[in-house]
C-alpha positions, 0 to 999 in steps of 0.5 A: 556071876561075881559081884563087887563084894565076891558073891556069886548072882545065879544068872552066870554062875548057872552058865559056868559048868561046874568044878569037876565036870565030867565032860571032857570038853569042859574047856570049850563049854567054859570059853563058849559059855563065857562068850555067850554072855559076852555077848548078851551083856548090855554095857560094860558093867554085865561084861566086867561081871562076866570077865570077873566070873570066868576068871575067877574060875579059869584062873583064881586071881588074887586080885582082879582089877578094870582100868577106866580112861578119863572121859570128856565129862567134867569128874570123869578121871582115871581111875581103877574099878576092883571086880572081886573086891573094892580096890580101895582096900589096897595100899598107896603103892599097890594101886601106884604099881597097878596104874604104872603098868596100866600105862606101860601096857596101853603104851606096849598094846600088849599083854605085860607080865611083872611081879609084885613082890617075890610071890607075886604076878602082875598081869596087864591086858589092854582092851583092844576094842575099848581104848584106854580100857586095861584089865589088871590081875594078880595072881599066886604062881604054883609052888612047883618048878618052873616048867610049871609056872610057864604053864600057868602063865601061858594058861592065863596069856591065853584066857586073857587074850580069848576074853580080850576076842570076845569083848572086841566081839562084843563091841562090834556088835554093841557098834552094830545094834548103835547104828542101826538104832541111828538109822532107826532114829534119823529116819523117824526123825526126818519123818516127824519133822516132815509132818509137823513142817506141814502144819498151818500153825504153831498150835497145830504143830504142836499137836501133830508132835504131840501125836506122832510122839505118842505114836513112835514111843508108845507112850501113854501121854506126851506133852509138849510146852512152849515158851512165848517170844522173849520169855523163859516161862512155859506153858502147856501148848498141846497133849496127845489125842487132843485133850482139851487143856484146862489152864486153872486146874491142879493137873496142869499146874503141876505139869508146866511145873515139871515142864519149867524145871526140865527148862531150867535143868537145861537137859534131860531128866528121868524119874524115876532117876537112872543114874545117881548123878543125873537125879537133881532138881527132879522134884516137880518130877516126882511130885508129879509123878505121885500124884497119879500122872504117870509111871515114868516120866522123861523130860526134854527142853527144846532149846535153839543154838544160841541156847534160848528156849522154846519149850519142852517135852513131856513124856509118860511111859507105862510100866512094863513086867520087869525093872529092866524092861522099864529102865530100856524105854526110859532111856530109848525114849530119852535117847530119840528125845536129845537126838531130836531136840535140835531138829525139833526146835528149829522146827517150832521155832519157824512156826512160831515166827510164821505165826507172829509175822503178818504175811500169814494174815495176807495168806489167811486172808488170800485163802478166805477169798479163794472159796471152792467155787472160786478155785473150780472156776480157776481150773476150768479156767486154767484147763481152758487156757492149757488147751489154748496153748496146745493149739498148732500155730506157725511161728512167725519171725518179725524182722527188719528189711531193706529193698534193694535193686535185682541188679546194679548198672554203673556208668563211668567216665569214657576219658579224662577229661571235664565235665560239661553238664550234668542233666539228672539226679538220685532218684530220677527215672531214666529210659535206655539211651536216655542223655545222662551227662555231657563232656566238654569237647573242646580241648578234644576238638583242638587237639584233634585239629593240631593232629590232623595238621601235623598228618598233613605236613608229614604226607606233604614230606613223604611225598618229597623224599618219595620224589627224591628217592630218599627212601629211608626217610619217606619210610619214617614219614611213613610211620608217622603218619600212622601214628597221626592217623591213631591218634586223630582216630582215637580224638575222633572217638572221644568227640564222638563219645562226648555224650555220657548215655544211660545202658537201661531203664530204671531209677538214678541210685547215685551220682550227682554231679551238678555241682561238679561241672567244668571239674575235671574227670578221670577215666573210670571213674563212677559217675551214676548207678542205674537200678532197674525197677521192674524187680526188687530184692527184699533184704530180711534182717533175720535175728540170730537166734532165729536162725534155725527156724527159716529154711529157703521156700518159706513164705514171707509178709512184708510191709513196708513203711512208705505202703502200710496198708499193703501186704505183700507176700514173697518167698525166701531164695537165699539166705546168706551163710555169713552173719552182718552186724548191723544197727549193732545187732548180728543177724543173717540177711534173707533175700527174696524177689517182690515184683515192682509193676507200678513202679513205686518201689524204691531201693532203700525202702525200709519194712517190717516182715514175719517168716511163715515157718513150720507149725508149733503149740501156742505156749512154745511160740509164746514162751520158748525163748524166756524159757530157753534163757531161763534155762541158760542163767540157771546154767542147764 
């Protein structure tokens, strides 16, 4: 493999067949050659060497140049990287042409061909699977026809595109082994997170961080720094197995040294350094690493969002059989490490204020009190109320009720006509026939004489035109007298009817009428409302939501206020399909039939009942209805 100064490492070089081989598939064996380290390269410095090896055999470039893009780090420009040799040693306007057919060829995407000078061919690649990447090569055409020089430049257009193939190749799998390490990485992360969230305190945090680092890096000793609320200086909080930490000696002292300068740093570090640019400020780093603390060293502060510090993690790793080996695990461990510092802090951050707030002391001292003995005596406790709740009991619905009479008898006005005398009141208990009201009959009676005079004189005529033989007019006379008849009938009937009766036995449910003697009465119209007691229709107001639970056939306690001390049991006939409003509440009316022998029942009475409804576990008749509204706010 070539390196910047044009010699030859033997790692590839090795791999390359040799000028001159004899295997007539010396081609393929180049290109799969060439692949293989492709693939096995681990950045794109071991790539560029690898295209510069290959090329520089395939096709004896003159010069060979990578076009790097700018990056997003301050300094990170475009520039030009000579593989063969340095392009420094180029003239202004050589790299000025090699820069604008970079741009021209990123703008094509395509493979651009143009000449430097008259002897001269510029080549320019883009590198698909790298963006703003671009490999640039000079090469000197044949001194032959130009059949000749088609050849070459097809040559060289078909090894460019094949080694273009190949870094793509690489790249993906470069994307691959990134996303698994990801996976990888997340996945330790949420568990190390999950095991120091379970920490009672910040010191034991600390430590279970300490431990599960050692444990996923395999390093030697990890340390871990905190800084206290409101101050920027660290102090040694914990080191992996529990050492015991002595603040006054000279090892701890260089350690919170090494562990305030990655603070201040405010990144990562590494000694020995990986990259020229990122060794400053590392000299408590190397001091402690000369002192025998360890091989390898990498830092990493723990910062919040906001940027204020927590503290900061140290980590020593062993060294391993060869530079290379050594190099990977600093920077895997330094990867993991920046990956899981944001995590990490909030993490330690929530800790630390669990350990400053005072409702920790409530919890401490809460769990103080709860002893063993205690918490047995809770779970007996508990298990005996468990069982207790799973005993079968009959839900029992509460609800208002309301006696009403099994039926309903209404006595209304025979005629018009006014009213003489009322002689009973809501509430009085009346016999069948019993004289509730009297109408006043006189002007039934006079009207009643008038007619039956007129009767009189209209015989007294008939019998004159029958004498007369005026038979047309004693026909009218006739008629006349029927209609007197009806009439003097029908006032007959009224006089008869002056006395308003009640139809049954029972109890006065309305009409009081005493202070509407001598007023008038029109036909029909209701006077009392009669309600036998022998019976009485309890009306349940059953809540809406326990609807679902009364069926007809259950069984009913009821007591009423005016007897509390009694109970009595019915069963539910009916229930109304139709929910009523009342008391500005919705519920379903029940009825059921109570027997009312000693008479003292009244309609209107008023109660409380319980529905005997089917068997249910103690804790759901208890608490099925907050948790069914619970479930309802919770929107499941």
């Amino acid at each position: 493999m070539l390196s910047s100064d044009g010699s030859t490492t033997c790692d590839v070089q090795d791999n390359l067949p040799a000028d001159g081989r004899a295997d007539g598939n010396s081609v393929q064996y180049l290109f799969q050659t060439t692949r293989n380290s492709l693939l096995n390269a681990k950045d794109l410095n071991d790539v560029q060497k690898v295209v510069a090896a290959y090329l520089q055999r395939a096709c004896q470039p003159t010069l060979l140049v990578w076009r790097h893009p700018s990056g997003s780090q301050i300094g990170q420009t475009e520039h030009l990287e000579g593989l063969l040799a340095p392009i420094e040693g180029a003239s202004q306007s050589l790299r000025d042409q090699l820069k604008r057919t970079a741009t021209e060829c990123l703008r094509r995407n395509d493979l651009t061909w143009t000449s430097v000078g008259s002897e001269l061919n510029l080549c320019a690649l883009p590198i698909g699977s790298l963006p703003g990447h671009c490999l640039l090569m000079i090469t000197q055409p044949p001194v032959s026809l130009q059949i000749a020089q088609d050849d070459t430049n097809n040559q060289v257009a078909t090894s460019l595109l094949m080694l273009s193939s190949f870094i793509g190749e690489w790249s993906l799998q470069r994307a691959s082994r990134q996303n698994a390490q990801n996976a990888s990485t997340v996945a330790a992360l949420i568990e190390l997170v999950a095991h120091v969230q379970s920490a009672n305190d910040s010191n034991s945090g600390c430590q279970r961080l300490a431990d599960s680092l050692q444990t996923y890096l395999q390093a030697d000793r990890v340390v871990i720094g905190m800084c206290q609320s409101g101050r920027s200086e660290v102090k040694l909080a914990a080191i992996s197995g529990g050492a015991v930490i002595d603040p006054f000696s000279e090892e701890t002292r260089l350690v919170e040294s090494a562990l305030q300068e990655s603070l201040i740093r405010s990144t990562s570090g590494v000694w020995p350094a990986l990259e020229l640019s990122n060794r400053h400020a590392l000299l408590s780093h190397q001091q402690l690493a000369e002192s025998g603390y360890g091989d390898t060293l990498v830092s990493m502060p723990i910062q919040t969002e906001s940027g204020d510090a927590m503290g900061c993690i140290l980590v020593t790793l062993p060294l391993s059989t060869n530079d290379d080996a050594t190099t990977d695990r600093s920077r895997e461990a330094e990867r993991f490490l920046r990956a899981g510092a944001g995590a990490l802090a909030g993490c330690l951050g929530v800790l630390q204020k669990v350990a400053d707030s005072r409702w920790l002391s409530l919890i401490r001292g809460t769990r103080g009190v709860l002893t063993t003995s205690r918490l047995q005596m809770a779970a007996w406790l508990s298990g005996a109320i468990a069982m207790v709740l799973m005993l079968p009991m009959i839900y029992r619905i509460r609800c208002e009720l309301e006696l009403q009479p099994v039926e309903r008898r209404y006595v209304a006005a025979p005629f018009d006509g006014p009213l003489e005398e009322c002689l009973v009141e809501p509430g009085d208990i009346v016999t069948k026939d019993q004289l509730l009201a009297q109408m006043d009959g006189r002007e039934i009676r006079w009207e009643l004489a008038e007619v039956q005079a007129n009767l009189n004189k209209a015989t007294k005529e008939r019998n004159t035109q029958l004498s007369k033989k005026e038979f047309g007019n004693a026909a009218i006379s006739g008629h006349e007298m029927q209609r007197l008849e009806q009439r003097a009938g029908l006032l007959q009937h009224r006089n008869e009817s002056l006395e308003i009766r009640s139809p049954a036995d029972g109890v006065v449910v309305s009409g009081d009428h005493r202070e509407a003697e001598g007023v008038p009465l029109e036909m029909g119209k209701t006077l009392f409302e009669i309600a036998p007691l022998d019976a009485m229709v309890v009306e349940l107001c059953i809540p809406e939501e326990d609807i679902r639970h009364v069926q007809i056939g259950m069984t009913v306690d009821i007591q009423l206020e005016a007897a509390p001390e009694d109970s009595i049991t019915a069963l539910i006939r009916s229930v109304h399909p139709r929910a009523e409003i009342r008391d500005g509440k919705n519920i379903f009316i029940a009825e059921a039939d109570i027997p009312n022998d000693t008479s003292l029942l009244r309609p209107g009475m008023r109660g409380s009942a319980h529905v005997n409804t089917r068997r249910h576990a103690l804790g759901w008749n208890l608490f099925h209805k907050p948790a069914a509204w619970l479930l309802g706010w919770l929107g499941w």
